[in-house]
PDBQT receptor file of N, H, CA, C and O in Angstrom, charges set to zero:
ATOM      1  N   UNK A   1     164.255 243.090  53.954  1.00  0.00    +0.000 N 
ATOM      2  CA  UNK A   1     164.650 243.760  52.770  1.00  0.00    +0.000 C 
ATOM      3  C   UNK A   1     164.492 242.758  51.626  1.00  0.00    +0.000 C 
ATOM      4  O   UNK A   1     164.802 241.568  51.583  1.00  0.00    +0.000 OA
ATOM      5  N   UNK A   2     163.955 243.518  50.750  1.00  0.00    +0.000 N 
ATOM      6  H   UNK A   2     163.703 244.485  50.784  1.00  0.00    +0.000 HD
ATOM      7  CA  UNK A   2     163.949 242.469  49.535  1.00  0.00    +0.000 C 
ATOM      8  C   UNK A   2     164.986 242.991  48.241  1.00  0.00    +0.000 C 
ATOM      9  O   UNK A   2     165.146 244.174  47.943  1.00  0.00    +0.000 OA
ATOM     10  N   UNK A   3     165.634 241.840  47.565  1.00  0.00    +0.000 N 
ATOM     11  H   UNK A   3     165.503 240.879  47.807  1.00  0.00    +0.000 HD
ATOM     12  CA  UNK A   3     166.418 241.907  46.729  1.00  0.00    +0.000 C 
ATOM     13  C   UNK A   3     166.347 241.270  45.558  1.00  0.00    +0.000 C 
ATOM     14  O   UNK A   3     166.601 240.071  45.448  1.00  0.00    +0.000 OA
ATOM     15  N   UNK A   4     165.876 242.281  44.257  1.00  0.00    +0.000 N 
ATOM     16  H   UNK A   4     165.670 243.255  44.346  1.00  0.00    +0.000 HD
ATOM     17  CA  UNK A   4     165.941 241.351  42.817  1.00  0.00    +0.000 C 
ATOM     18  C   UNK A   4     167.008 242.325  41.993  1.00  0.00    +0.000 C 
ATOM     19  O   UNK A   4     167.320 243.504  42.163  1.00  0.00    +0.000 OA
ATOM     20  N   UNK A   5     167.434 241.319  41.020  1.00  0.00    +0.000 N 
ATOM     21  H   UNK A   5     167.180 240.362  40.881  1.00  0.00    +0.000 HD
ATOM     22  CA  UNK A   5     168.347 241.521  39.964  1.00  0.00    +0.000 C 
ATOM     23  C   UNK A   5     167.802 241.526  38.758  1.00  0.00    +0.000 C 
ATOM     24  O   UNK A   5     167.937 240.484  38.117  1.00  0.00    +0.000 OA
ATOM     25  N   UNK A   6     167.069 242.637  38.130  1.00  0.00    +0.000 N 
ATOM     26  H   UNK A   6     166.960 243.484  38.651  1.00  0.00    +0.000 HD
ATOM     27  CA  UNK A   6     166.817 242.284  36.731  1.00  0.00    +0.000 C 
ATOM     28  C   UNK A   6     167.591 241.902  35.561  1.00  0.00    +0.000 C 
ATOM     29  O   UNK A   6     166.914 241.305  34.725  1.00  0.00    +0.000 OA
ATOM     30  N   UNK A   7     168.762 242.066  35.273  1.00  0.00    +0.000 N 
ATOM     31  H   UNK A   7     169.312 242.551  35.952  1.00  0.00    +0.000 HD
ATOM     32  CA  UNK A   7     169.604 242.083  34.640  1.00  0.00    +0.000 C 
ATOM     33  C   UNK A   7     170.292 240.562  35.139  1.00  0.00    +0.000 C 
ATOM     34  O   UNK A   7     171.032 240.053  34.297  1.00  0.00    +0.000 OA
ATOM     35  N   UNK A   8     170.202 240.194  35.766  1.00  0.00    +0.000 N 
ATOM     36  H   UNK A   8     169.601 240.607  36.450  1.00  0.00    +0.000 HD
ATOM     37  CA  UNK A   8     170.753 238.643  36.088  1.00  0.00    +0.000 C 
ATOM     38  C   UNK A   8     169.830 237.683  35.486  1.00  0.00    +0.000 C 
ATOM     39  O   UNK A   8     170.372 236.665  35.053  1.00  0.00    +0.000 OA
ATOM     40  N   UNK A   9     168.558 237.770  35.359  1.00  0.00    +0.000 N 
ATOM     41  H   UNK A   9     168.119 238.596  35.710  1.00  0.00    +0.000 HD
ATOM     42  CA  UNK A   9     167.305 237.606  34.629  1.00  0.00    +0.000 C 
ATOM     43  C   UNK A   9     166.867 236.549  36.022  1.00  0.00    +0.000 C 
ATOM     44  O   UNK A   9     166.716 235.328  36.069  1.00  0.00    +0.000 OA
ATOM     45  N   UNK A  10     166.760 237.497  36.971  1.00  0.00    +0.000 N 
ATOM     46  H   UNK A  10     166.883 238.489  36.933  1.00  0.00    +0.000 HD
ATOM     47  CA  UNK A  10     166.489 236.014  38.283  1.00  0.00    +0.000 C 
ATOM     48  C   UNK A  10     165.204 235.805  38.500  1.00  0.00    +0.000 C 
ATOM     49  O   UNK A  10     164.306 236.645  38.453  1.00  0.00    +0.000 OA
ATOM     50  N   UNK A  11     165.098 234.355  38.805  1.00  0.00    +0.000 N 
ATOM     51  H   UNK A  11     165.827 233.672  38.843  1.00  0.00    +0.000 HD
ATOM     52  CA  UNK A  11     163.095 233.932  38.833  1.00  0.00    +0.000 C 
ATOM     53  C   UNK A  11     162.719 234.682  39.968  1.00  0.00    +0.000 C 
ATOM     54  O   UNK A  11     161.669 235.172  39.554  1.00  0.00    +0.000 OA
ATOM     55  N   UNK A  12     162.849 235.065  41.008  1.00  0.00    +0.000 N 
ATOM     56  H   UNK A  12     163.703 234.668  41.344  1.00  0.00    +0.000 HD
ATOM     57  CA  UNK A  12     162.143 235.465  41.911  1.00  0.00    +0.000 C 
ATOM     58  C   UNK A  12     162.768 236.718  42.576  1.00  0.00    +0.000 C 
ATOM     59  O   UNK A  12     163.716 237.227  41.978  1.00  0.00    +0.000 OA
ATOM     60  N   UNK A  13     162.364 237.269  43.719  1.00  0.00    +0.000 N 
ATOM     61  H   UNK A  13     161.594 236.856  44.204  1.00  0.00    +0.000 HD
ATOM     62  CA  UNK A  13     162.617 237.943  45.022  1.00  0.00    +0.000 C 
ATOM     63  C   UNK A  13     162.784 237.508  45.774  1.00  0.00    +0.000 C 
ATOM     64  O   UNK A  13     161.939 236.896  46.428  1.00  0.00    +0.000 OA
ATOM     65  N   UNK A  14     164.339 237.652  46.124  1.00  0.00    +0.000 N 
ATOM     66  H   UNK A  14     165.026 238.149  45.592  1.00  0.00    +0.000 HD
ATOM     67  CA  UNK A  14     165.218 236.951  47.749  1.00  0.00    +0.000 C 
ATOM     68  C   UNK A  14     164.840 237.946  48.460  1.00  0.00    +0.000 C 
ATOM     69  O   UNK A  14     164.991 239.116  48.109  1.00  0.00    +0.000 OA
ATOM     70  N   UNK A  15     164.027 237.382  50.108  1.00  0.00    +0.000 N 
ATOM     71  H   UNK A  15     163.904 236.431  50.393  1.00  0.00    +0.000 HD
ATOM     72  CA  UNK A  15     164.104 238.253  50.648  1.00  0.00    +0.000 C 
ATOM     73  C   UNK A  15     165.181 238.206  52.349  1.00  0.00    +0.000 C 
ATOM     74  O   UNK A  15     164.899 237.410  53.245  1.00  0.00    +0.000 OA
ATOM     75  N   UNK A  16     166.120 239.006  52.435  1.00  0.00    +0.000 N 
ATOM     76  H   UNK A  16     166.349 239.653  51.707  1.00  0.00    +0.000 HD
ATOM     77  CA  UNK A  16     167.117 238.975  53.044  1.00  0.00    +0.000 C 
ATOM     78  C   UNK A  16     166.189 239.869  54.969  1.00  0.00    +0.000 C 
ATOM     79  O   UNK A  16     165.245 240.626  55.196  1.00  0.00    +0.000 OA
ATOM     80  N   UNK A  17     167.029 239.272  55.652  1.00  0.00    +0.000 N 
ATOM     81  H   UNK A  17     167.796 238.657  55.467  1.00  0.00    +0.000 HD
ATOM     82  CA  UNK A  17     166.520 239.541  57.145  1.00  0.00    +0.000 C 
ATOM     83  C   UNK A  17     167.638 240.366  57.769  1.00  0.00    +0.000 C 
ATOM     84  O   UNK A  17     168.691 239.748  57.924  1.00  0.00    +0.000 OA
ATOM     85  N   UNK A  18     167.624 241.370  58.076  1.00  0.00    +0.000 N 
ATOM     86  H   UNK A  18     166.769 241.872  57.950  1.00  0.00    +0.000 HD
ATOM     87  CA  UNK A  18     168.708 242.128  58.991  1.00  0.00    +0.000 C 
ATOM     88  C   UNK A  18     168.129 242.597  59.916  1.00  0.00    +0.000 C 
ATOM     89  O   UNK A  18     167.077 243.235  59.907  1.00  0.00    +0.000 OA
ATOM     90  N   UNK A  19     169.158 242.141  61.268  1.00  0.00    +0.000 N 
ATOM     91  H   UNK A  19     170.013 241.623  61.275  1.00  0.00    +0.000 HD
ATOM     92  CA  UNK A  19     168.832 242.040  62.781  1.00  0.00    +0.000 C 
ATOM     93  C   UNK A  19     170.245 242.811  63.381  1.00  0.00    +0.000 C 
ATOM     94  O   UNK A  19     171.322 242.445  62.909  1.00  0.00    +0.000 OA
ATOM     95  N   UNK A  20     170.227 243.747  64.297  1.00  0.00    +0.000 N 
ATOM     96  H   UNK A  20     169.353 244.044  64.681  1.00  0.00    +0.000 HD
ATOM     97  CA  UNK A  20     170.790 244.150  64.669  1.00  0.00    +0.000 C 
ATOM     98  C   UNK A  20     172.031 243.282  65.473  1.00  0.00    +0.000 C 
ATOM     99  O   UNK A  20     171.520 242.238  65.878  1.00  0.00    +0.000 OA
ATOM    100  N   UNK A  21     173.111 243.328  65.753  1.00  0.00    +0.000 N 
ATOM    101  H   UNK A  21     173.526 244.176  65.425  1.00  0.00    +0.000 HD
ATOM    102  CA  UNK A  21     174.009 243.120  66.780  1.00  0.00    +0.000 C 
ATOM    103  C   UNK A  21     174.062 243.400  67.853  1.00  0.00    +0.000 C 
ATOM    104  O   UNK A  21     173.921 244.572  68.200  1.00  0.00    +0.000 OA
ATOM    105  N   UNK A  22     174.258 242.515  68.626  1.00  0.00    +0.000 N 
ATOM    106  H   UNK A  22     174.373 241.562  68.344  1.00  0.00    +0.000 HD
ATOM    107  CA  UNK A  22     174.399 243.039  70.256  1.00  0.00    +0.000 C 
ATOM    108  C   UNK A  22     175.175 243.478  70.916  1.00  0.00    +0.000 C 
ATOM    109  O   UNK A  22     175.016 243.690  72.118  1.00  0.00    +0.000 OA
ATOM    110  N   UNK A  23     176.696 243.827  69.953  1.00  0.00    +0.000 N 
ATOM    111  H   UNK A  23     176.826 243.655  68.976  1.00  0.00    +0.000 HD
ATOM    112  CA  UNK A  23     177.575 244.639  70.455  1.00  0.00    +0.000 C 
ATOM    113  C   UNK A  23     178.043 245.621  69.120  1.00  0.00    +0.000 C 
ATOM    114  O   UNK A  23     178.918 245.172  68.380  1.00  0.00    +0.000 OA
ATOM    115  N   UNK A  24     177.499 246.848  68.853  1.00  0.00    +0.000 N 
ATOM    116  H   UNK A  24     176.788 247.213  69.454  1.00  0.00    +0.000 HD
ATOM    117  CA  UNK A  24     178.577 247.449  68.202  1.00  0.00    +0.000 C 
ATOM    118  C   UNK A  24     179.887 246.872  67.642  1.00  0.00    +0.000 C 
ATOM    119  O   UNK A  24     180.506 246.111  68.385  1.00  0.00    +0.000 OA
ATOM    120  N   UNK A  25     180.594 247.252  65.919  1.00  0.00    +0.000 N 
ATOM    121  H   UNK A  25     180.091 247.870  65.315  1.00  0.00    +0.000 HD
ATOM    122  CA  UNK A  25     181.250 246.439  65.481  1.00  0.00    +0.000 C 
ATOM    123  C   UNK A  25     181.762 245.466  65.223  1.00  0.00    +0.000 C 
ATOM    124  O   UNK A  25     182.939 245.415  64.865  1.00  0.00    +0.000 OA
ATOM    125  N   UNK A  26     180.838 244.240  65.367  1.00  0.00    +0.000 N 
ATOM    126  H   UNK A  26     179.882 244.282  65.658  1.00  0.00    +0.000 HD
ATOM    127  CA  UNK A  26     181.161 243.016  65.225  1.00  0.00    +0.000 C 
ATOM    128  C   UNK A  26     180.936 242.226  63.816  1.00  0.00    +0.000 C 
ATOM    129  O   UNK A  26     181.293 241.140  63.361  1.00  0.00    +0.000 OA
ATOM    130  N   UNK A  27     180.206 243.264  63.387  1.00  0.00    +0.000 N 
ATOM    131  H   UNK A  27     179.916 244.147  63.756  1.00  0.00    +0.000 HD
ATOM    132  CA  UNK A  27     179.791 242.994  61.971  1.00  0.00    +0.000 C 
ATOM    133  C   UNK A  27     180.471 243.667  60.362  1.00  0.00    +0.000 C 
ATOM    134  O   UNK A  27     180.720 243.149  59.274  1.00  0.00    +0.000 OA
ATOM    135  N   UNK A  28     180.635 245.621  61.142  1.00  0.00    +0.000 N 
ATOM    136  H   UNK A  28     180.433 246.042  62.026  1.00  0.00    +0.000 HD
ATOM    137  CA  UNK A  28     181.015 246.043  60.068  1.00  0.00    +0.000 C 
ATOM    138  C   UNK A  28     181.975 245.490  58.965  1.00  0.00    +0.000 C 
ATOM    139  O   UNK A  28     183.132 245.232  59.296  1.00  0.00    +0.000 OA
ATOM    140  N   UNK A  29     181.648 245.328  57.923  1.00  0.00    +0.000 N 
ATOM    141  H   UNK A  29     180.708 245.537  57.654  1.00  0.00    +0.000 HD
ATOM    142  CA  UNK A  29     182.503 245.397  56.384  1.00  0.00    +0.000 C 
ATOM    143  C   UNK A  29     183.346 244.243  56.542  1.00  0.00    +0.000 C 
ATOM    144  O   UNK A  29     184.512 244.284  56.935  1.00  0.00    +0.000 OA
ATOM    145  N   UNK A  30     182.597 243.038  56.164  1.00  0.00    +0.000 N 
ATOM    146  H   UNK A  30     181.650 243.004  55.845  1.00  0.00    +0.000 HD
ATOM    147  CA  UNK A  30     183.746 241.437  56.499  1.00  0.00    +0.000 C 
ATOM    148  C   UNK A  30     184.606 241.313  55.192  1.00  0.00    +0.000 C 
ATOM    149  O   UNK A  30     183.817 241.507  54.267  1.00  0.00    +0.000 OA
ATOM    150  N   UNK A  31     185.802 241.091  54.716  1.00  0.00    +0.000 N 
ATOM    151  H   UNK A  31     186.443 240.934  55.467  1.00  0.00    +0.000 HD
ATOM    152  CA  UNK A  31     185.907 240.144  53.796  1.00  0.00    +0.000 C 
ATOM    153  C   UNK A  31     185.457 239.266  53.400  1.00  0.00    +0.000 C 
ATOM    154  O   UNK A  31     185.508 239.230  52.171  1.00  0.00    +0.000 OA
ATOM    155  N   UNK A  32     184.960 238.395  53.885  1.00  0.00    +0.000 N 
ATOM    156  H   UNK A  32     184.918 238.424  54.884  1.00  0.00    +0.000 HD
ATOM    157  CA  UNK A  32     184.279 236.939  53.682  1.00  0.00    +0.000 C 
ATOM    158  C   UNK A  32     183.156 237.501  52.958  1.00  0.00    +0.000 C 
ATOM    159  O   UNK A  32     182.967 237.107  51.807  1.00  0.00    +0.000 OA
ATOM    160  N   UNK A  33     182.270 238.491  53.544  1.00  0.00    +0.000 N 
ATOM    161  H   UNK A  33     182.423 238.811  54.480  1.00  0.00    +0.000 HD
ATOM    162  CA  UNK A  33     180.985 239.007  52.940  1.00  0.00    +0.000 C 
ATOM    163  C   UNK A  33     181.261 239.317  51.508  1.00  0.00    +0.000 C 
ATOM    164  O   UNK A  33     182.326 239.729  51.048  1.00  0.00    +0.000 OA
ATOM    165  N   UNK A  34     179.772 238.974  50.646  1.00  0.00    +0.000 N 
ATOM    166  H   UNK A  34     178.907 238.640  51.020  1.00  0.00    +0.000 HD
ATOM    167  CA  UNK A  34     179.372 239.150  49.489  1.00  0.00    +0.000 C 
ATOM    168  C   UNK A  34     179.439 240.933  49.073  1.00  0.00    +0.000 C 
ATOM    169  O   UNK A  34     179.182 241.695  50.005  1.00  0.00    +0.000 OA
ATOM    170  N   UNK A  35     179.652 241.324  48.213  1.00  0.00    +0.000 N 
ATOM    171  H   UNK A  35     179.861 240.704  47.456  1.00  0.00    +0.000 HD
ATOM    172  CA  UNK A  35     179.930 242.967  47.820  1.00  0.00    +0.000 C 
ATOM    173  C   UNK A  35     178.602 243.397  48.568  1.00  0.00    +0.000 C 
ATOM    174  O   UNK A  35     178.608 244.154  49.539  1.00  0.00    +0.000 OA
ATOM    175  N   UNK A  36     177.284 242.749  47.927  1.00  0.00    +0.000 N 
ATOM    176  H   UNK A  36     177.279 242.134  47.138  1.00  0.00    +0.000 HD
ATOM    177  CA  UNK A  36     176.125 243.309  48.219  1.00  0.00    +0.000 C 
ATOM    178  C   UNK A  36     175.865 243.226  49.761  1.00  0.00    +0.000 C 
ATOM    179  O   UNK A  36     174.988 243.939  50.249  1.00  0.00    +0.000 OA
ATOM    180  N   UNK A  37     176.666 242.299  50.615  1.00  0.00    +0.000 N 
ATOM    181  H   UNK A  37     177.379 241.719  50.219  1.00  0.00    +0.000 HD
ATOM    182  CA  UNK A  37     176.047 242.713  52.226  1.00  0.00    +0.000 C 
ATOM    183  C   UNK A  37     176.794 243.998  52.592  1.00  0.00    +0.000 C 
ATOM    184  O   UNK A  37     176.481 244.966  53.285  1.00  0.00    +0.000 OA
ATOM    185  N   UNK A  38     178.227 243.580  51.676  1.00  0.00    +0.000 N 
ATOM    186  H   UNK A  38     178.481 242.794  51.113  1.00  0.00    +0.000 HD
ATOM    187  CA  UNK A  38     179.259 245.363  52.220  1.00  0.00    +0.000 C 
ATOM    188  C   UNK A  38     178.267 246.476  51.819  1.00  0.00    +0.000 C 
ATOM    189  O   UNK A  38     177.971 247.398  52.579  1.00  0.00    +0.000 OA
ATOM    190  N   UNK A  39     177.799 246.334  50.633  1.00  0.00    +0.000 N 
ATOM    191  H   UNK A  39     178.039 245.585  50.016  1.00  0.00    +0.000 HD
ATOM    192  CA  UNK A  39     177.094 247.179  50.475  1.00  0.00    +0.000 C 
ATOM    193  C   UNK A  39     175.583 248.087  51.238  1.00  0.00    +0.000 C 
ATOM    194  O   UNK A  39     175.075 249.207  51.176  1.00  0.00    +0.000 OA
ATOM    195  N   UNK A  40     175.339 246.772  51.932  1.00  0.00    +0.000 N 
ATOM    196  H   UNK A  40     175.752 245.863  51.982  1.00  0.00    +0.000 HD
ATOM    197  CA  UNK A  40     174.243 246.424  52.980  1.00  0.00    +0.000 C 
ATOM    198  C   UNK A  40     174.641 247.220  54.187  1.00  0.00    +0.000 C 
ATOM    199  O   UNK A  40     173.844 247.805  54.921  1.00  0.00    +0.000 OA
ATOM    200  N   UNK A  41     175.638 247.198  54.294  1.00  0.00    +0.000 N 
ATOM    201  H   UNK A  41     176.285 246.723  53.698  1.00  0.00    +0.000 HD
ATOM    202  CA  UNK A  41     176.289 247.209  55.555  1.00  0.00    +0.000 C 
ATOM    203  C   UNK A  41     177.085 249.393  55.490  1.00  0.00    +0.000 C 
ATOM    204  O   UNK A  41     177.737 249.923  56.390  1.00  0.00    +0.000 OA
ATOM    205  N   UNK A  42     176.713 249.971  54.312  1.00  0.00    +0.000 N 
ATOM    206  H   UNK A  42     176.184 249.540  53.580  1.00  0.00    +0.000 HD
ATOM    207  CA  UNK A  42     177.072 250.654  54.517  1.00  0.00    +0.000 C 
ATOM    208  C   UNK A  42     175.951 252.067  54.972  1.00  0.00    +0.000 C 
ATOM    209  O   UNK A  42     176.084 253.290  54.915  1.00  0.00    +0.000 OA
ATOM    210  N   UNK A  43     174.895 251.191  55.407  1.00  0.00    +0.000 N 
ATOM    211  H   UNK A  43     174.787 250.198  55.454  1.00  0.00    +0.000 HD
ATOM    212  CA  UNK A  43     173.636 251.940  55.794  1.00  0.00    +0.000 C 
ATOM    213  C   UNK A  43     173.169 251.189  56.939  1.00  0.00    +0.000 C 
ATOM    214  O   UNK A  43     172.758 251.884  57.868  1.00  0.00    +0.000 OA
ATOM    215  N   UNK A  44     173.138 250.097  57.075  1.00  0.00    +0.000 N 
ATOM    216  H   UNK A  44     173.472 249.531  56.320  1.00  0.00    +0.000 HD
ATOM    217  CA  UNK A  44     173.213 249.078  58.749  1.00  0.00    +0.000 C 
ATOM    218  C   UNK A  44     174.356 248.430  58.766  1.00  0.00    +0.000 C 
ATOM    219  O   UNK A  44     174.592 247.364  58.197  1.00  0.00    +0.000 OA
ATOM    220  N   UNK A  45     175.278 249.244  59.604  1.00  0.00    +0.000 N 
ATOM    221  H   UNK A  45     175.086 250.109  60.067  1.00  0.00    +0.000 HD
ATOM    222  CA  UNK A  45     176.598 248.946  60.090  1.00  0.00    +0.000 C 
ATOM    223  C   UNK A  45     176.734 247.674  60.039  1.00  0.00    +0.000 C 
ATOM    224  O   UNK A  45     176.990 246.798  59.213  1.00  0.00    +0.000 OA
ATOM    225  N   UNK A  46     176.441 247.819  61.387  1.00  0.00    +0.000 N 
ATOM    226  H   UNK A  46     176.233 248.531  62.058  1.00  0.00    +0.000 HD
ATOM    227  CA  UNK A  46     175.988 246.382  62.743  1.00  0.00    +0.000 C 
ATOM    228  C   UNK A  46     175.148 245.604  62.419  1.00  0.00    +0.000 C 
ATOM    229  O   UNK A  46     174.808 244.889  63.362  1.00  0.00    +0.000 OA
ATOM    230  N   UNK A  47     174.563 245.373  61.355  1.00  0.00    +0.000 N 
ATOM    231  H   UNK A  47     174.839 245.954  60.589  1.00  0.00    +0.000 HD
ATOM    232  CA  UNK A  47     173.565 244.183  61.359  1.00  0.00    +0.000 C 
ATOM    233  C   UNK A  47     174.065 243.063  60.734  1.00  0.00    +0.000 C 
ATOM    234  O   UNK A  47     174.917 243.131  59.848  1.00  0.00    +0.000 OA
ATOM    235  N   UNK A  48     173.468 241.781  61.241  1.00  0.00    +0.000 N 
ATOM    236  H   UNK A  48     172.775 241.726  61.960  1.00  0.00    +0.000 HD
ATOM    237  CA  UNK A  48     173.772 240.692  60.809  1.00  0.00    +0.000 C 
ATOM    238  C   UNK A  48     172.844 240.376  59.764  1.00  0.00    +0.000 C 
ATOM    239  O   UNK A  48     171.720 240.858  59.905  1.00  0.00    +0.000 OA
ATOM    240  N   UNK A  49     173.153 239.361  58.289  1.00  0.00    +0.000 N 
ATOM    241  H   UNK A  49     174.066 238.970  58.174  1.00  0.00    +0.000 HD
ATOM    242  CA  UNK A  49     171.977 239.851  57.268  1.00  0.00    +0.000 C 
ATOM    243  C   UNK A  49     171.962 238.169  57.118  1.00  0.00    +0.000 C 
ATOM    244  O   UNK A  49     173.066 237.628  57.175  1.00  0.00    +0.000 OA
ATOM    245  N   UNK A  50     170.895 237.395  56.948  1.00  0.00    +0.000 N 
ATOM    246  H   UNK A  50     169.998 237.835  56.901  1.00  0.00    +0.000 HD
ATOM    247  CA  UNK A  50     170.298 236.134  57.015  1.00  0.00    +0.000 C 
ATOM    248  C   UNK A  50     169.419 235.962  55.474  1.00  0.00    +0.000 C 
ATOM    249  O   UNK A  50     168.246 236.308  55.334  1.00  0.00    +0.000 OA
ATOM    250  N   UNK A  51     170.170 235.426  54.522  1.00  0.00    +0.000 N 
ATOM    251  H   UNK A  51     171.123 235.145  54.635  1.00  0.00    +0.000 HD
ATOM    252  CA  UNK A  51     169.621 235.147  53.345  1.00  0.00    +0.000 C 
ATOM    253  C   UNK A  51     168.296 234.217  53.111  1.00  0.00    +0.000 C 
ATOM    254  O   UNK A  51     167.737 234.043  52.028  1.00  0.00    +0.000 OA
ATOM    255  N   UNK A  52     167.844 233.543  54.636  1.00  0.00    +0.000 N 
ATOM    256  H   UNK A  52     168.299 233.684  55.515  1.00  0.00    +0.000 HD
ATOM    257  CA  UNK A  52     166.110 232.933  54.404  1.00  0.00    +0.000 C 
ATOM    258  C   UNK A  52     166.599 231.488  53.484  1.00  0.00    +0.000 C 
ATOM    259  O   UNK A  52     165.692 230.934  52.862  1.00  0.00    +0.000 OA
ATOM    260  N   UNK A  53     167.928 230.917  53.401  1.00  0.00    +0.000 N 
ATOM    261  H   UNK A  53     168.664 231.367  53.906  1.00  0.00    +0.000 HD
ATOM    262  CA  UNK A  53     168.042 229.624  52.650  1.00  0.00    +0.000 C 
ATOM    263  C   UNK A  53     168.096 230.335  51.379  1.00  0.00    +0.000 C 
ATOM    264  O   UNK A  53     167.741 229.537  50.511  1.00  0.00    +0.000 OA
ATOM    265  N   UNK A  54     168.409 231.597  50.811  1.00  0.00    +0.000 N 
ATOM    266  H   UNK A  54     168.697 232.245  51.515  1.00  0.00    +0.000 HD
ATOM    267  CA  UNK A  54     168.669 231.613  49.606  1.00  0.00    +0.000 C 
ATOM    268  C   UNK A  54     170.267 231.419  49.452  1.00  0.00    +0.000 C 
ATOM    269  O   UNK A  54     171.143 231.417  50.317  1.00  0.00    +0.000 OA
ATOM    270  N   UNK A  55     170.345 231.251  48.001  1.00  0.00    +0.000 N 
ATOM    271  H   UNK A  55     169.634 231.253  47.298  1.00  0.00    +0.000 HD
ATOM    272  CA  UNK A  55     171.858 231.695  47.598  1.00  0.00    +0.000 C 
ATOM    273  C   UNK A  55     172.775 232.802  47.920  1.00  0.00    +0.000 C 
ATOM    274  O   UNK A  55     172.252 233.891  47.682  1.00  0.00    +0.000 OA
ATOM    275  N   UNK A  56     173.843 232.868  48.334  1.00  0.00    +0.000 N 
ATOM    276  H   UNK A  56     174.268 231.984  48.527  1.00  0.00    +0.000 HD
ATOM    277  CA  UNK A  56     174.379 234.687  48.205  1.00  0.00    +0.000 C 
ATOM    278  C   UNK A  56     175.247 234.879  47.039  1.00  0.00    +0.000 C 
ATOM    279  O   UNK A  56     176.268 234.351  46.598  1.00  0.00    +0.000 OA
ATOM    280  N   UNK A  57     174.208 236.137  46.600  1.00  0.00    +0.000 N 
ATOM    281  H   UNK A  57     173.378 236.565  46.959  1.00  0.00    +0.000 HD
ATOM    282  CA  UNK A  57     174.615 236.524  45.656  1.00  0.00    +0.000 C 
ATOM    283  C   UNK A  57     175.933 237.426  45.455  1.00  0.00    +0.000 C 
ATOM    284  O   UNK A  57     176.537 237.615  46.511  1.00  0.00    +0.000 OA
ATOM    285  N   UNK A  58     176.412 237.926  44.494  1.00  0.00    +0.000 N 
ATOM    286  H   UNK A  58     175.921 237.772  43.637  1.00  0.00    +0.000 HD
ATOM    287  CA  UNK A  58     177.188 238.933  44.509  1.00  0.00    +0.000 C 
ATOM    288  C   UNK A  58     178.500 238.334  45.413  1.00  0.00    +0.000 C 
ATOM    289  O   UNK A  58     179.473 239.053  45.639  1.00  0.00    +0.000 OA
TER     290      UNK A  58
């Protein structure tokens, strides 16, 4: 999945990796997580999301 912010005025396209879980609910909706993985997460539950060495945003 790729993710830009125009309005943040950001140099590039982060592109983020989501891989499924190997057990059902281990992932859904963390606190710790950034708004945008909750947000991530409300269309792939279960996936674990791997920012590629970028920043996390949001």
């Amino acid at each position: 999945m790729y993710y830009y912010d125009g309005l943040a005025k950001q140099d590039s396209i982060i592109k983020l990796t989501l891989t499924p879980a190997r057990e059902n609910g281990q992932l859904s909706m963390q606190p710790s997580a950034s708004p945008l993985e909750n947000c991530i997460r409300t269309k792939w539950r279960d996936f674990s999301i791997d920012w590629n060495g970028s920043e996390r945003l949001l």
